[in-house]
C-alpha positions as a Markdown table, in Angstrom:
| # | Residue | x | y | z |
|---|---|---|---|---|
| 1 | Unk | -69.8 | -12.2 | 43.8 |
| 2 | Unk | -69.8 | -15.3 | 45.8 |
| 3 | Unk | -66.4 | -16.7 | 46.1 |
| 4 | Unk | -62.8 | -15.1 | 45.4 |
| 5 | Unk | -59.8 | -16.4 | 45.3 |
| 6 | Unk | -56.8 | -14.6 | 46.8 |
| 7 | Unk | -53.4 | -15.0 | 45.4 |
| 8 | Unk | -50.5 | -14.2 | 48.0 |
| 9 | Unk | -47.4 | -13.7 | 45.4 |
| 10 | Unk | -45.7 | -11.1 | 47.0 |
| 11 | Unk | -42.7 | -12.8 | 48.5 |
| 12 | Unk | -39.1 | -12.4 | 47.7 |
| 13 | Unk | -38.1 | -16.1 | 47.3 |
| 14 | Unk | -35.0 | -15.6 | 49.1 |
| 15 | Unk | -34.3 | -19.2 | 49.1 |
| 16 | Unk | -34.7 | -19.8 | 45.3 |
| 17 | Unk | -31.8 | -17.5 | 45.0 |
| 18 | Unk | -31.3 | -15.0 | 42.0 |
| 19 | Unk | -33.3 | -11.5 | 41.8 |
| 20 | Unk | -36.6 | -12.1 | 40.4 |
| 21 | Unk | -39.9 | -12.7 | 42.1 |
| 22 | Unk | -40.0 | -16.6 | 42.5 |
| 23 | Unk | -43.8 | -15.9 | 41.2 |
| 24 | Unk | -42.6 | -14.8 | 37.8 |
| 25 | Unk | -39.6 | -17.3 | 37.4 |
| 26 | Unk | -40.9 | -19.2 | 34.7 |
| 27 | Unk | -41.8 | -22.9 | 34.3 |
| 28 | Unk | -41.5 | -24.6 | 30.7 |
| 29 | Unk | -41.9 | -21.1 | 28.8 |
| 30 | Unk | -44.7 | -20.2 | 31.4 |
| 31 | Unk | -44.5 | -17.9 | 34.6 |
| 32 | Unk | -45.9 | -20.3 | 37.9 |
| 33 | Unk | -48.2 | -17.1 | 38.8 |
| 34 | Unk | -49.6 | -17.6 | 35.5 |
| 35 | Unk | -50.3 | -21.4 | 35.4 |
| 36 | Unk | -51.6 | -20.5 | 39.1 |
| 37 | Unk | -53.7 | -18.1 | 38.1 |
| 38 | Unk | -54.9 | -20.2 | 35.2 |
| 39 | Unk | -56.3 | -23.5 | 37.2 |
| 40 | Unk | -58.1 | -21.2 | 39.7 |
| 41 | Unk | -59.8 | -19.4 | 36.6 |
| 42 | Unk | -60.5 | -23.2 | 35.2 |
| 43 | Unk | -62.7 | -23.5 | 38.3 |
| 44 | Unk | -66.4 | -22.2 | 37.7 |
| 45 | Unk | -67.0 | -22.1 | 41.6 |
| 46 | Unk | -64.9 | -19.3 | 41.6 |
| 47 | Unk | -66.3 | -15.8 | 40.3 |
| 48 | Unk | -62.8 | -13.6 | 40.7 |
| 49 | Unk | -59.4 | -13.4 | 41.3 |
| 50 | Unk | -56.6 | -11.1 | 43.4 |
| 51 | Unk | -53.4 | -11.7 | 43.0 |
| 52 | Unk | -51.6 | -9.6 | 45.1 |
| 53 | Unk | -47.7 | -9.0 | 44.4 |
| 54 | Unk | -44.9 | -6.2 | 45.2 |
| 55 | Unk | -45.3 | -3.3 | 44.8 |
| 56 | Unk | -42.6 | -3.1 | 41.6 |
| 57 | Unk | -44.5 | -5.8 | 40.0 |
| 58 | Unk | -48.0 | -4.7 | 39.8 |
| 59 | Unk | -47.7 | -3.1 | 36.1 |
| 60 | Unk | -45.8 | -6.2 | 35.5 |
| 61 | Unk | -48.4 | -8.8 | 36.3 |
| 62 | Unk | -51.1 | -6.6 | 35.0 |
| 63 | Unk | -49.4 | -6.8 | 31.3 |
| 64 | Unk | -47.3 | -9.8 | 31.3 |
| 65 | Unk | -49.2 | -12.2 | 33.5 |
| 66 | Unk | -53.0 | -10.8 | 33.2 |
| 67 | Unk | -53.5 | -9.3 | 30.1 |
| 68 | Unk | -50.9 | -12.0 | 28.4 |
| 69 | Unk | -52.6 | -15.1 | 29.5 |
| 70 | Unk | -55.8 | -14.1 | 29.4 |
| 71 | Unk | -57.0 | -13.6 | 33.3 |
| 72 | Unk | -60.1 | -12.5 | 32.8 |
| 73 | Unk | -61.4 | -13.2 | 36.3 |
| 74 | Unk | -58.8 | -11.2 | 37.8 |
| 75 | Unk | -60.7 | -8.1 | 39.5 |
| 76 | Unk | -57.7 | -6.2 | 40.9 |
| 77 | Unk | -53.6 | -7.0 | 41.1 |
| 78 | Unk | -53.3 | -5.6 | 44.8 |
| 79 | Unk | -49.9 | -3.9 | 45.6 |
| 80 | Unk | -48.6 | -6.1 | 48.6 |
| 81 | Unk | -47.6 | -5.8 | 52.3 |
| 82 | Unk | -44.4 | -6.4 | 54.4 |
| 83 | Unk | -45.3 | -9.7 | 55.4 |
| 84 | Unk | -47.7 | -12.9 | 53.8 |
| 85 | Unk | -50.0 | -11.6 | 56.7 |
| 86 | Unk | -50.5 | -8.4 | 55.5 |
| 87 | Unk | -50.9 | -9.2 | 51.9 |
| 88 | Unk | -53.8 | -11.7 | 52.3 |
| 89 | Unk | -55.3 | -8.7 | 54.5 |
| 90 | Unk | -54.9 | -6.3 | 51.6 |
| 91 | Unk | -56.5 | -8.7 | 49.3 |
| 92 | Unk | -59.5 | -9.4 | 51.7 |
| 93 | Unk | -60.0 | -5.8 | 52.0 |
| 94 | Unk | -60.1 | -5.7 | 47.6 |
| 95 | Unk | -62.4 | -8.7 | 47.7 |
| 96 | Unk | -65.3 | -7.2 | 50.1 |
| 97 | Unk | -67.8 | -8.2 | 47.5 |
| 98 | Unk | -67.2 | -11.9 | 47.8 |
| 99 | Unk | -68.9 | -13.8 | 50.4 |
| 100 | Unk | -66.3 | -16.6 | 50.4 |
| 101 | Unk | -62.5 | -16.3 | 49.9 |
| 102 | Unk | -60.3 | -19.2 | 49.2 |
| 103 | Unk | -56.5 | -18.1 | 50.0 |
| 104 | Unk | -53.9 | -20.1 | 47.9 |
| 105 | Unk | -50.2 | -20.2 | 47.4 |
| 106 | Unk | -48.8 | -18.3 | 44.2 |
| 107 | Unk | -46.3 | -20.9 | 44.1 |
| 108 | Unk | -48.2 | -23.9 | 44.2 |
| 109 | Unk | -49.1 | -24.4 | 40.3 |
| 110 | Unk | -50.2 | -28.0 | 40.5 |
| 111 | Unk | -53.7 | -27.4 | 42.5 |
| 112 | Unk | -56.5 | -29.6 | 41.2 |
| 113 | Unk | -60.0 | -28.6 | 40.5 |
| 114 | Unk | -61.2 | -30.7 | 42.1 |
| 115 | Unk | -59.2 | -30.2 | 45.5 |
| 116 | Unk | -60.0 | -26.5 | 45.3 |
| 117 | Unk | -64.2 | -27.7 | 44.9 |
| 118 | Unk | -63.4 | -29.9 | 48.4 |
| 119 | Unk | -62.0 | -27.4 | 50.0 |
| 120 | Unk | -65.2 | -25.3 | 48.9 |
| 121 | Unk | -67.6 | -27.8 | 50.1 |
| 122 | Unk | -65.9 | -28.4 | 53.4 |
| 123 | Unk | -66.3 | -24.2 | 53.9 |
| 124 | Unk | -69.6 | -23.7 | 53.4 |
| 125 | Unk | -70.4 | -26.4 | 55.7 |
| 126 | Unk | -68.4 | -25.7 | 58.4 |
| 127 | Unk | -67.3 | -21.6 | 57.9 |
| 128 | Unk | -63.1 | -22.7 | 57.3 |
| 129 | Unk | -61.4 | -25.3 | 55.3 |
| 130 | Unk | -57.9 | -26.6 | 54.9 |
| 131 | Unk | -55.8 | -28.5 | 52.2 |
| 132 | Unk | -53.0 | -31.1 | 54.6 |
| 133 | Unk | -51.7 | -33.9 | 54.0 |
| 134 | Unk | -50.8 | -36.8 | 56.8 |
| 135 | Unk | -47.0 | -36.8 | 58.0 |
| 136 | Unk | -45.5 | -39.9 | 56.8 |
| 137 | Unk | -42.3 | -39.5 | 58.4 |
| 138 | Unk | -41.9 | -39.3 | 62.4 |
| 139 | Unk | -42.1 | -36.2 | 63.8 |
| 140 | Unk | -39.4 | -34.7 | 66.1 |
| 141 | Unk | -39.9 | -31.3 | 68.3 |
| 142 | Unk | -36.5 | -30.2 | 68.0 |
| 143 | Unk | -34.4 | -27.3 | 70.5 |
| 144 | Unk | -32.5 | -24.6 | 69.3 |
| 145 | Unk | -29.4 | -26.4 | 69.3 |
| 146 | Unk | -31.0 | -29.0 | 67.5 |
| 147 | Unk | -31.1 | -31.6 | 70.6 |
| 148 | Unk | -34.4 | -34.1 | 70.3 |
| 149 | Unk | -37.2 | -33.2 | 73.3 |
| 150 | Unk | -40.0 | -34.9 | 72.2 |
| 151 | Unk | -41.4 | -37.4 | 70.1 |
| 152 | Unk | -44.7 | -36.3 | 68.2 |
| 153 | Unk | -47.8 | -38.5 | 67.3 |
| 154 | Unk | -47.4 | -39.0 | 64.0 |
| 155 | Unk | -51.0 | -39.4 | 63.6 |
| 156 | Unk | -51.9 | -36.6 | 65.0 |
| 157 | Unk | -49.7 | -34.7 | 62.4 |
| 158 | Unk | -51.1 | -33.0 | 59.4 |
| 159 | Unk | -48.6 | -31.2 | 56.8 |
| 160 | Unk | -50.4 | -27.9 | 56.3 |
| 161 | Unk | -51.6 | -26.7 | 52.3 |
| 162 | Unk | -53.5 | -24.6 | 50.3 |
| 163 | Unk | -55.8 | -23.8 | 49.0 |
| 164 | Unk | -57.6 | -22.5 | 52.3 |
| 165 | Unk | -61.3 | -21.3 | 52.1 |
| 166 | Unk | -63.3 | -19.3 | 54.6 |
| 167 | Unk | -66.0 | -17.2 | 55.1 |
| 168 | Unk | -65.1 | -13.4 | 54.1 |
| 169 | Unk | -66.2 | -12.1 | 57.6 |
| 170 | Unk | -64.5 | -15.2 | 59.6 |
| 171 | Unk | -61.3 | -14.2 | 58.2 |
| 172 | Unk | -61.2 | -10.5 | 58.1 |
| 173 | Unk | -62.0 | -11.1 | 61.8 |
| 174 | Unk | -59.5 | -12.9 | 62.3 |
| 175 | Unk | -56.7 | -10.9 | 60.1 |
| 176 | Unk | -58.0 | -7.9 | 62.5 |
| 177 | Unk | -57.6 | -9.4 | 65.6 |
| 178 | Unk | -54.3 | -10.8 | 64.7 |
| 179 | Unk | -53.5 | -6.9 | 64.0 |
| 180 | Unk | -54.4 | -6.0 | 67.0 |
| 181 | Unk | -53.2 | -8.0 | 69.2 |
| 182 | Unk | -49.4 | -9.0 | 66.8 |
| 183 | Unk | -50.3 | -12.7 | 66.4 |
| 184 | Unk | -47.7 | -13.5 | 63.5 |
| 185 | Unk | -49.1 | -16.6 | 61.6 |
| 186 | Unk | -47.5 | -19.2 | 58.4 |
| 187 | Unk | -50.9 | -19.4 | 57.2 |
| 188 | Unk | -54.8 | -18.2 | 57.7 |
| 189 | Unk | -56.2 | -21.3 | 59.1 |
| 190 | Unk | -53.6 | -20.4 | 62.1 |
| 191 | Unk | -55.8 | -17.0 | 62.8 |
| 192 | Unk | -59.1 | -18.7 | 62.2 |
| 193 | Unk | -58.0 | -21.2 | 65.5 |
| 194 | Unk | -56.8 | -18.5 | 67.6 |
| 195 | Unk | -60.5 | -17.2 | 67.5 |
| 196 | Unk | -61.4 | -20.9 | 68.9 |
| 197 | Unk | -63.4 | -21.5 | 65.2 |
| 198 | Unk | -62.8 | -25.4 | 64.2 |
| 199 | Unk | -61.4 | -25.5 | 61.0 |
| 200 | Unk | -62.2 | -28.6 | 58.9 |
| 201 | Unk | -58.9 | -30.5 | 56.7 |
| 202 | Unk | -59.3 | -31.8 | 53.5 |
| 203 | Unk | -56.6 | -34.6 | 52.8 |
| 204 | Unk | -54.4 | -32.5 | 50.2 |
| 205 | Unk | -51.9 | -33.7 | 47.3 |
| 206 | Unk | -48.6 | -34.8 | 46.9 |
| 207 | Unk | -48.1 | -33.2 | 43.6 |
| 208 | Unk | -49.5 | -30.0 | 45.0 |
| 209 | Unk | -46.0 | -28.5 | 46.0 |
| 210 | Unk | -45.1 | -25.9 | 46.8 |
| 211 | Unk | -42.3 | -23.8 | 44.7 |
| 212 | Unk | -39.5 | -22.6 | 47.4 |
| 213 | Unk | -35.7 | -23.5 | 46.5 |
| 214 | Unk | -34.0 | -24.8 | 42.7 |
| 215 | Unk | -34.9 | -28.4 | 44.1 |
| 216 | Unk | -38.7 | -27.4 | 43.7 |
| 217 | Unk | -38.4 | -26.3 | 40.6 |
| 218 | Unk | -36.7 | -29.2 | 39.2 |
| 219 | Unk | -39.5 | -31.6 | 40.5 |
| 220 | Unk | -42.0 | -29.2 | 39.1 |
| 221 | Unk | -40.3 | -29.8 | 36.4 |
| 222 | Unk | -41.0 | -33.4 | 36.5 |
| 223 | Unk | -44.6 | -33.0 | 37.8 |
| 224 | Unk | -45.4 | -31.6 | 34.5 |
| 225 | Unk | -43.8 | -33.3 | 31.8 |
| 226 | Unk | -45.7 | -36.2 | 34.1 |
| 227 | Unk | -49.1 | -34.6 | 33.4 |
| 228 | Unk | -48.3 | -32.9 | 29.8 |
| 229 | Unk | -46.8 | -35.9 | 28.4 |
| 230 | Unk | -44.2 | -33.7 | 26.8 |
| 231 | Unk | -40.3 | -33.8 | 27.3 |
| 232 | Unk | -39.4 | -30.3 | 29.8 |
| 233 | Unk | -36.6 | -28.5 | 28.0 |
| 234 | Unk | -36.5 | -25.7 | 30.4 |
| 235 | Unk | -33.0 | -25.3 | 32.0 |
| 236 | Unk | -31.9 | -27.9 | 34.1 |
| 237 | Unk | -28.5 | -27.7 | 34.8 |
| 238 | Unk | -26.9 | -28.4 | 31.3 |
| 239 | Unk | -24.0 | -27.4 | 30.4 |
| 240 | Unk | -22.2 | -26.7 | 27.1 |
| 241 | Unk | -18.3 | -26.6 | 27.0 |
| 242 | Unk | -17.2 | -27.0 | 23.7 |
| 243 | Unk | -18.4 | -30.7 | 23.1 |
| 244 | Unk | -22.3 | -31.7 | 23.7 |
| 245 | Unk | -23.4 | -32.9 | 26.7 |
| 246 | Unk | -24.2 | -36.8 | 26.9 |
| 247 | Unk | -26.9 | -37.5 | 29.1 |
| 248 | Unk | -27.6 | -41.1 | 30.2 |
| 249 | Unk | -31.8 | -42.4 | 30.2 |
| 250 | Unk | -33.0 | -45.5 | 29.5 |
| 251 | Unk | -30.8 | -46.8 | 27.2 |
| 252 | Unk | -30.3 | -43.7 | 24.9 |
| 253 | Unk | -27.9 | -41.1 | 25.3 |
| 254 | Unk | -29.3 | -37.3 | 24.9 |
| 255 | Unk | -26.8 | -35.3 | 22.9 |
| 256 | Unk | -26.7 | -31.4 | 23.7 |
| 257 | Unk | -26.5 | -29.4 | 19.4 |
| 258 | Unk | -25.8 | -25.9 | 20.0 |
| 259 | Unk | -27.4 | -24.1 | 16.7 |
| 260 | Unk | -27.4 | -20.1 | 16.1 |
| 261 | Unk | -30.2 | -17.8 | 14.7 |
| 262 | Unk | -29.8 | -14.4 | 13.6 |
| 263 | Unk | -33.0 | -11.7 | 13.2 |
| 264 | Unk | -33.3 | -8.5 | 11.5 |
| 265 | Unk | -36.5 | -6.3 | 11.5 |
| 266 | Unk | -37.5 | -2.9 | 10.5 |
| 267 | Unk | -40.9 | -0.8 | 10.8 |
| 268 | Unk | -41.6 | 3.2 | 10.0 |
| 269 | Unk | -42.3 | 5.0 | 12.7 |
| 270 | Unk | -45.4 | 7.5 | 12.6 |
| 271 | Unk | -47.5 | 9.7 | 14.8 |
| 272 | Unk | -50.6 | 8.7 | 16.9 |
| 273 | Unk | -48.8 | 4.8 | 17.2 |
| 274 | Unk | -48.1 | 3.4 | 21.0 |
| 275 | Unk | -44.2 | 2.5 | 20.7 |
| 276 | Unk | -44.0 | -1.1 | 22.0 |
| 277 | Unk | -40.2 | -2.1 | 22.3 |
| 278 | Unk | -38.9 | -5.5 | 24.0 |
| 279 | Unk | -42.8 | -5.8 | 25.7 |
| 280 | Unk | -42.7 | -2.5 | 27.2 |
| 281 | Unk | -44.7 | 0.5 | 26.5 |
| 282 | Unk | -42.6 | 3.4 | 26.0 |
| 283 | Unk | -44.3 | 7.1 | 26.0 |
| 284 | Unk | -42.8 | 9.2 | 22.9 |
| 285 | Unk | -45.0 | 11.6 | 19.9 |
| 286 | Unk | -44.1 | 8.3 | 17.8 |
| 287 | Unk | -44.8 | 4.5 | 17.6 |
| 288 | Unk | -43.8 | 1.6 | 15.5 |
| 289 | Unk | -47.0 | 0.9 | 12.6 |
| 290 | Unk | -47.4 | -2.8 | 11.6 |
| 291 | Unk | -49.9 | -5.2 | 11.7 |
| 292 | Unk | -49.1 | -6.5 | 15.4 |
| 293 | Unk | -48.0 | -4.3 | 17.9 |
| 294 | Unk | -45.1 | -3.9 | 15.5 |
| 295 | Unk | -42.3 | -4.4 | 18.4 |
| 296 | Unk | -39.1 | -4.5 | 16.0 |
| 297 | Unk | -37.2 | -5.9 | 18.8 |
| 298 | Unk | -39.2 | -9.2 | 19.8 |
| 299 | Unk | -39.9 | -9.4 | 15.8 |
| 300 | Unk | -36.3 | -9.5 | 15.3 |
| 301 | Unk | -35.6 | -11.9 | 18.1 |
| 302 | Unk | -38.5 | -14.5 | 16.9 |
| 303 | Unk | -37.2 | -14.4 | 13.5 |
| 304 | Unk | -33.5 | -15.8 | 15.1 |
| 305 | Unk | -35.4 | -18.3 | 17.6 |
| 306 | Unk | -37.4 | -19.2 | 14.2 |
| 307 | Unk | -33.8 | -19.1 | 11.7 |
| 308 | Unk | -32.0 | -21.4 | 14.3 |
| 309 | Unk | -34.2 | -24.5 | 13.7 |
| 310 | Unk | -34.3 | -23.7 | 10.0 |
| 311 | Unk | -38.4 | -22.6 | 10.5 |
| 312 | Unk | -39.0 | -19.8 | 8.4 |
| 313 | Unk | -39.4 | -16.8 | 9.6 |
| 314 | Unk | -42.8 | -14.8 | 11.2 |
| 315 | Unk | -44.5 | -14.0 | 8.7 |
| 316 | Unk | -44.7 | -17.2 | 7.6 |
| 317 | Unk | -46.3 | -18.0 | 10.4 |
| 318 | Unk | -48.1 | -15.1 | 11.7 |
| 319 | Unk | -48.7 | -13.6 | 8.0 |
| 320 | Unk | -50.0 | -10.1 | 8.2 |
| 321 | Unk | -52.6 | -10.8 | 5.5 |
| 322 | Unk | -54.7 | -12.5 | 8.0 |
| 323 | Unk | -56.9 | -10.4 | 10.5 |
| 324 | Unk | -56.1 | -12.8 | 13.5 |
| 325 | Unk | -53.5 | -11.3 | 14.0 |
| 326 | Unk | -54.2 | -7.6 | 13.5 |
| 327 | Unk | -52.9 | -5.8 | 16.6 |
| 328 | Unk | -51.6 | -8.8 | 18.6 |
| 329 | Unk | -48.8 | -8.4 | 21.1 |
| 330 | Unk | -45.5 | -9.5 | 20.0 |
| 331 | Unk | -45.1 | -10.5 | 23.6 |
| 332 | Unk | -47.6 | -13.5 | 22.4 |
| 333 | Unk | -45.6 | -14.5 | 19.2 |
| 334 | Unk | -42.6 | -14.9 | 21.2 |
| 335 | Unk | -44.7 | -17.2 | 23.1 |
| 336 | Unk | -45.7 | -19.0 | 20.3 |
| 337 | Unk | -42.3 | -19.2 | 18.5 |
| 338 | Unk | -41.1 | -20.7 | 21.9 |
| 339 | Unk | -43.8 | -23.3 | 21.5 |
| 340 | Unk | -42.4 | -24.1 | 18.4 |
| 341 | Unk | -39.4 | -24.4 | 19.6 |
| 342 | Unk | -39.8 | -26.8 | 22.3 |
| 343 | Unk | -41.6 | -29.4 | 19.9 |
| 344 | Unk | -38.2 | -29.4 | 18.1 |
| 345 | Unk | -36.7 | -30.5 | 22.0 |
| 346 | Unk | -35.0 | -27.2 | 21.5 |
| 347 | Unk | -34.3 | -24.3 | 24.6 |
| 348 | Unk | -32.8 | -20.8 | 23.9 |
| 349 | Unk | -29.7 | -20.6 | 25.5 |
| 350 | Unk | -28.9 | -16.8 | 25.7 |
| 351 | Unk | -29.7 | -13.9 | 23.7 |
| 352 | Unk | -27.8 | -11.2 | 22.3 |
| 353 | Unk | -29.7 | -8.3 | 21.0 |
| 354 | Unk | -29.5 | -4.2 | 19.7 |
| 355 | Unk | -32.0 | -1.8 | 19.0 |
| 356 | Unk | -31.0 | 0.7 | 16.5 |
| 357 | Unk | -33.0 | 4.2 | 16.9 |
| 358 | Unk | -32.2 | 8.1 | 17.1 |
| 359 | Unk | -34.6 | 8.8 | 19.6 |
| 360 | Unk | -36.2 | 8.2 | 22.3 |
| 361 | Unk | -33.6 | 7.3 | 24.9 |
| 362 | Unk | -34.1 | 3.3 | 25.6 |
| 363 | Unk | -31.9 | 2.9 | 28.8 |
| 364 | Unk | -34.4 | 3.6 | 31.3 |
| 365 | Unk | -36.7 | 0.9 | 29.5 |
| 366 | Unk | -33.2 | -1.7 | 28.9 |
| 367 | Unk | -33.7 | -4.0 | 32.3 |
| 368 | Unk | -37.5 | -4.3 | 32.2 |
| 369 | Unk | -37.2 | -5.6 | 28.4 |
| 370 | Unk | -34.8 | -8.1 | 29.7 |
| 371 | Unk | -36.9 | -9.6 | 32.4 |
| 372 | Unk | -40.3 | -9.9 | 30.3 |
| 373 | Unk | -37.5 | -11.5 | 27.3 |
| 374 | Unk | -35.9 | -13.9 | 29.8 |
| 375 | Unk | -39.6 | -14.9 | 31.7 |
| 376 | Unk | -41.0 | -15.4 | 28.0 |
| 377 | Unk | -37.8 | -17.5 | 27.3 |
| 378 | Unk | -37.8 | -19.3 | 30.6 |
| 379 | Unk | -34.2 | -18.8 | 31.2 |
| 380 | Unk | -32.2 | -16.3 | 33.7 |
| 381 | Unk | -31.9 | -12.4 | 33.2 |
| 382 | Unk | -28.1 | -13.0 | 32.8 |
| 383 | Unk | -29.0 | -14.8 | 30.1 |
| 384 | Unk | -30.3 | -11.9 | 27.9 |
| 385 | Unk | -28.8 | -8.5 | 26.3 |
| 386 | Unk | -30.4 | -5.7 | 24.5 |
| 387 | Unk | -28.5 | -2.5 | 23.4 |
| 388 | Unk | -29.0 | 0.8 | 22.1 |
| 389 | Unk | -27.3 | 2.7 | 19.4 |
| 390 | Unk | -28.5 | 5.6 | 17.4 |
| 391 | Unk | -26.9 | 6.1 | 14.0 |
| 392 | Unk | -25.7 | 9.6 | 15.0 |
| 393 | Unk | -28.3 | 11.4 | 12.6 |
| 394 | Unk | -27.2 | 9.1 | 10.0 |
| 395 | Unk | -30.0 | 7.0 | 7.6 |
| 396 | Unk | -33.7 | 6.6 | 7.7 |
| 397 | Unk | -33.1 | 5.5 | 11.6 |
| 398 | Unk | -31.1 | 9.1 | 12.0 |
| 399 | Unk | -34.2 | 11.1 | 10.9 |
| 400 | Unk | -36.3 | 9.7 | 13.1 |
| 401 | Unk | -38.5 | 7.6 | 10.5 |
| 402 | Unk | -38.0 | 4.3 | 11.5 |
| 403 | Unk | -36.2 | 1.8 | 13.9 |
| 404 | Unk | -34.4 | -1.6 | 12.9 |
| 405 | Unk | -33.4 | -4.3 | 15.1 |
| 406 | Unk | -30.8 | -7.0 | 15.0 |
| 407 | Unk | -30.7 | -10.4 | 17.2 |
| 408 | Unk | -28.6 | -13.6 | 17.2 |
| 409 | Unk | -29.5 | -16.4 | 19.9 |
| 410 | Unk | -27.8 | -19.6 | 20.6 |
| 411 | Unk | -30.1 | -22.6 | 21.0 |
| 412 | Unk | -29.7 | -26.0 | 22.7 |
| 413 | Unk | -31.2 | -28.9 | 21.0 |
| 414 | Unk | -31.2 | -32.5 | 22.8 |
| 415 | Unk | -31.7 | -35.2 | 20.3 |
| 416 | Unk | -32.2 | -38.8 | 21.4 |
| 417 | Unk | -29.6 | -40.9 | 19.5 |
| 418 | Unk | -29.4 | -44.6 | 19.7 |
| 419 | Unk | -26.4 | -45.7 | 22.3 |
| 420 | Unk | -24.0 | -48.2 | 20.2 |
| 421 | Unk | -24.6 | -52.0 | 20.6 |
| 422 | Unk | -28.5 | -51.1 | 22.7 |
| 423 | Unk | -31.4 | -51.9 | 21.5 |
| 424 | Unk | -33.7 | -49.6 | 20.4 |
């Protein structure tokens, strides 16, 4: 293979607050490792991909971001290290094949093609290439009790980026050395110059941000309805107390409907079936039989995402008479119905869901069903319940033949209305 990309996506996000990877916190429906993962892919230059998370997440992003979104280029998710450092020197070590390895931000989703291709160029001329953009704002060198000591040349001063590309053996040079000797480094280009190799900037873009605190989201937020051309109903700091939220925008007010759907599935359970419940795979002698994946609780969830807006129900859309969608995952209808449901300007508020079955034992499984539910759904763990009951031997659920699920959801709807006495 000639060139790989590596993804560094291993970080905790401390400053975007909360408990989930800031990798897997979803933007507009979509995690930003996948829409990451999906420009690089877009880019024929490059031949494979390495995203390299924590350790916890590795099954994760095999099944939720890779296999979901299609990934094909992605060679190996590589368990990362302590440090950024360390994880980019994991991922060189699974990308030995490549003779050119472009490192780039997991949380930087907004990455041209044809800044990545620059970037390219500007590496196989010269052996290492940066992304920067020019400081616009004057530059202070700063103490530690934040007293001013110097001035800096603002022309001189380049705002670092990715993506970075290098040669493979430049950089695994460098990553070694740095191990050897404890050089600590923000980024790889920082290594490359500590080996006194020149390494050649490419003037970046403003759009390509990168994802640290709530404030980046929220202009990520804006940088793609910008580029989509669609209105971004992800959550951004409405709130519902009783009476719908007005909010002002030229000239029309935006009026918050709550609405409420409620879903009910069922499937037999047989032998020689995987059991798929909530996205995850759970090992038992039985699994749910359907036409999909036949996950009874995402089915039962679509259905009151689906019932909220008054749009039918699955199988109306998904119809089991046609072989598309034979086997698919449930995890991609949710998808789907949460397409649908943003062209109605609609965003699922929270979820409340139970799973009825005798056996097996769900509680282990209960928190990873929650986070793939609340990623899909783009909205905070808190956000989203599942329960458990059995039917204490009772009905076809208490003899072990089948499993039924029940979910309600409430849904927020803005619809532009006309403010009095304006014009349209």
């Amino acid at each position: 293979m000639q060139t790989c990309a590596i993804v560094p996506a291993a970080g905790m996000g401390l400053r975007m607050g909360g408990n989930m990877s800031k990798t897997f916190i979803a933007l507009d429906g979509v995690p930003i490792l996948a829409r990451t993962l999906l420009r690089l892919q877009a880019v024929k230059e490059i031949d494979a991909l390495v995203p390299v998370v924590q350790a916890d997440y590795v099954r994760h992003c095999l099944l939720h971001i890779v296999e979901a979104y299609g990934i094909q280029k992605a060679i190996r998710v590589v368990e990362g290290g302590k440090t950024r450092q360390e994880s980019v020197l994991r991922g060189l070590e699974a990308a030995d094949m490549c003779r050119m390895i472009i490192v780039h931000d997991a949380v930087r989703p907004f990455v041209t093609e044809d800044l990545i291709r620059k970037v390219l160029d500007a590496a196989a001329n010269s052996g290492a290439a940066m992304a920067a953009l020019p400081a616009v704002d004057t530059v202070k060198k700063v103490s530690e009790n934040r007293l001013v000591l110097e001035t800096l040349d603002r022309q001189q001063i380049w705002m670092a980026q990715t993506p970075q590309a290098f040669r493979w053996e430049l950089l695994m040079n460098a990553h070694k050395k740095a191990a050897r000797e404890g050089w600590m480094t923000t980024d790889d280009a920082s290594l490359v110059e500590r080996l006194g190799v020149p390494v050649q900037v490419v003037e970046g873009l403003r759009n390509n941000i990168k994802i640290t605190t709530p404030e980046d989201l929220l202009m990520a937020a804006r940088i793609l309805e910008q580029q989509s051309d669609h209105t971004y109903h992800a959550r951004s700091g409405h709130t519902y107390k009783g009476e719908p939220s007005i909010h002002q925008a030229s000239g029309r007010t935006h009026a918050a409907t709550l609405r409420v759907g409620f879903g009910y599935d069922v499937h037999r359970l047989e032998r020689e079936s995987q059991l798929w419940l909530g996205g995850v795979c759970i090992p038992y002698e039985k699994g749910l039989q359907g036409h999909s994946d036949a996950d009874v609780l995402l089915h039962a969830l679509c259905d009151a995402i689906l019932g909220s807006m008054a749009l039918g129900d699955l199988g109306t859309h998904f119809p089991d008479t046609d072989q598309q969608y034979g086997n698919i995952r449930s995890t991609e209808l949710l998808r789907r119905v949460c397409r649908l449901l943003r062209e109605k300007g609609a965003q699922v508020e929270n979820v409340d869901a139970t799973v009825v079955a005798q056996a097996p034992r769900l509680a282990p499984y209960i928190t990873s069903m929650v986070e793939i539910i609340a990623s899909i759904l783009g909205i905070e763990k808190e956000r989203v319940s599942v329960k458990a009951k059995t039917t204490e031997g009772l009905g076809f659920a208490g003899r072990g033949e089948g499993m039924e699920a029940y979910s309600i959801v409430l849904v927020g709807q803005e619809a532009p209305h006309e403010v009095p006495g304006e014009e349209s």
